[in-house]
Each structure stands twice: as structure tokens, then as C-alpha cells.
C-alpha positions, 0 to 999 in steps of 0.5 A: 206852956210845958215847962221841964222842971226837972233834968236827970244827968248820969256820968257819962262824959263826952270824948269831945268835951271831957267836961261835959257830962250828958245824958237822957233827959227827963222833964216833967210836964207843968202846964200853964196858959203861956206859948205852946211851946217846951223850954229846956235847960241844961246843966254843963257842969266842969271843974271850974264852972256851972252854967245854965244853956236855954234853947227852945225847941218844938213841942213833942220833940226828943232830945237826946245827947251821947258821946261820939266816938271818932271813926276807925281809919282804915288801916285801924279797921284793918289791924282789927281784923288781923288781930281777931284773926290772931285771936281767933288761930290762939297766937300768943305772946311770950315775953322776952325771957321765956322766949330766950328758954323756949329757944334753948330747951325746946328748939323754938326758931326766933324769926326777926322781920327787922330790915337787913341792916338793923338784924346785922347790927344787933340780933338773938343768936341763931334768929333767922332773918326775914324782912317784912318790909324793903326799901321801894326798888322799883322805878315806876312812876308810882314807886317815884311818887311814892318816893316823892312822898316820903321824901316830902317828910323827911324820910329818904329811904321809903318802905314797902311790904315785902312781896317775896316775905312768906317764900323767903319765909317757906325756904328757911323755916319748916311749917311745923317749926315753931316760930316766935316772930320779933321786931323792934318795938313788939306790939301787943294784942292786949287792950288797954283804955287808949288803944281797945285793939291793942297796938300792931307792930311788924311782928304781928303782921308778920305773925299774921301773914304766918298763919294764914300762910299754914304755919301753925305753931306762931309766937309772938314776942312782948316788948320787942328785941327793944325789951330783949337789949333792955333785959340784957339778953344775949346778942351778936353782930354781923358787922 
């Protein structure tokens, strides 16, 4: 009989069980004249407790245990390839002070993709208005199960992406113009632990369609028109 006597365990903790700690393993061969067979034991180590799990698997085999990483939906599949686009044309984020400055010194244009509605409550002065995202007009039997959908959540008044966004966009703004484009909440491309590919927002998919679109001088602002009301910044009303 082969018997491991010896298991070497490095750090690396799995993301299902964030107590489990797992690794390559390594044995050492003992031979004895018992059954063909190896017998391998693994250590679970946790804060609170130690245990000992014995499984018996065929001679030969390679057992191997790593972390698993959860798949990307998706919509997080398609943010990361919108962000590396964004990295890719050198879109930077301006925090909401310097773009107050780059406003009022260097003729920068603040582009508000917010709805209507929430641009007329509160706004920069002199930030032009475009909405990304509309409230579902057609009444399709897909817009009505779309309807339907949001409906069944709670949420009344649906959205959709703006069809008409970047000519609305080409009639008020100059492709050379530069532009720093706000939302609500702002988003960010910088990573972090819990969200590698930083976290999109519909400025920065506004951004994106921008560029793509040949605008060419495409800011972005950090923190949102949340961090601007927060800085207590200037702003006007339409109401």
C-alpha cells in the first residue's frame, strides 16, 4: 500500500469557502504490503476548527484543488470590453472640482446624460442635456412585455436606450468640442478587490458610444453630479 505521509498547503483560499485553504498536493510514497491503493488526507484548516477528511482514490491519480472563479454574465463581459475601449482612446476622469475649472477656463462643455426630468430639477450651469436612456414609447407587444416586466418589480416607469442619443448629441455638441460627460452616481474605470473592471455607470457608456462615434476629446466625471451637489458646487433648476 502507498500511503501519502506528507501534504504541502499554501494560502490560497478558495472564493466558495473563504476558510478553505488549498493547494497542489504533495506525497510521499511509503510502501507496505497492504491493498494497491493511495490514501489521501486533507487538512480544512478554519478559525474555528481543524478536521481531518480521508477519501481513497485509485493509484496514479493527480488530485488537484483550485479556487473557482464565478462566470462573468453577460452584461459584465460587455462592460469589459467597453471599458477597454475607453482605456484603449485615453478617456480620463476628471474629478468634480477640475471639471467646475476646465468649465470655466478652458471652455469644456459638461454633458448630462440624466432623464429630462432629473436635468430640470438640478443641473451645472451651462451643462447641455442629453439622455441616454428614455422612458419605453413604443407599444409593441415587446415593449408591453417589457412593460410588464418592470412592472412586475415594482418599477412603473421602464427605460430603454436612446436610439436617437448620438444625433441628438451631433446637433448641440461639435465633434471637436471637448466634452466631460456626467450622470448621477459617475462609475469608475479604476479597479478595485471586489470589482476588477471598476464599475460602469451611464456616463461611461455614454462616453463610450462618444468615441466611437469620433469624438475625440472625452472626459468623464468621478463621482457623479452626486459628488458635485456633495461639493457644494454650483447649480440651477429649470422648475
Amino acid at each position: 500500500m502507498a500511503t501519502i505521509t506528507s501534504i504541502t498547503l499554501h494560502s490560497s483560499t478558495s472564493s466558495l469557502h473563504p476558510n478553505f485553504h488549498s493547494s497542489l498536493l504533495t506525497f510521499s510514497p511509503k510502501h507496505t504490503h497492504d491493498h494497491s491503493s493511495f490514501r489521501v488526507a486533507v487538512r480544512s484548516v478554519s478559525s474555528t476548527r481543524q478536521r481531518m477528511l480521508s477519501h481513497t482514490v485509485p493509484r496514479g491519480l493527480s488530485i488537484r484543488s483550485a479556487a473557482t472563479k464565478p462566470a462573468k454574465s453577460p452584461a459584465e463581459e460587455d462592460w469589459k470590453i467597453k471599458r477597454e475601449y475607453l482605456l484603449q482612446k485615453k478617456v480620463r476622469s476628471v474629478d468634480v472640482k477640475e471639471a467646475l475649472r476646465l468649465q470655466k477656463e478652458n471652455n469644456f462643455v459638461i454633458l448630462d446624460v440624466r432623464p429630462e426630468a432629473e436635468f430640470k430639477e438640478a443641473h451645472p450651469p451651462g451643462a447641455i442635456n442629453v439622455q441616454i436612456y428614455r422612458l419605453i414609447k413604443e407599444w409593441t407587444a415587446w415593449d408591453i412585455a417589457r412593460r410588464a416586466a418592470f412592472a412586475f418589480f415594482g418599477i412603473f416607469s421602464g427605460t430603454e436606450e436612446n436610439p436617437e442619443f448620438i444625433q441628438s448629441v451631433e446637433s448641440k455638441i461639435d465633434k471637436n468640442a471637448k466634452i466631460i460627460v456626467a450622470c448621477s452616481a459617475g462609475g469608475t474605470m479604476k479597479p478595485t478587490q471586489n470589482l476588477p473592471e471598476g464599475q460602469q455607470s451611464r456616463s461611461l457608456i455614454a462616453a463610450y458610444l462618444l468615441v466611437l462615434n469620433g469624438y475625440t476629446n472625452v472626459f468623464h466625471l468621478e463621482g457623479g453630479l452626486y459628488e458635485w451637489s456633495k461639493e457644494e458646487l454650483p447649480i440651477t433648476s429649470e422648475e
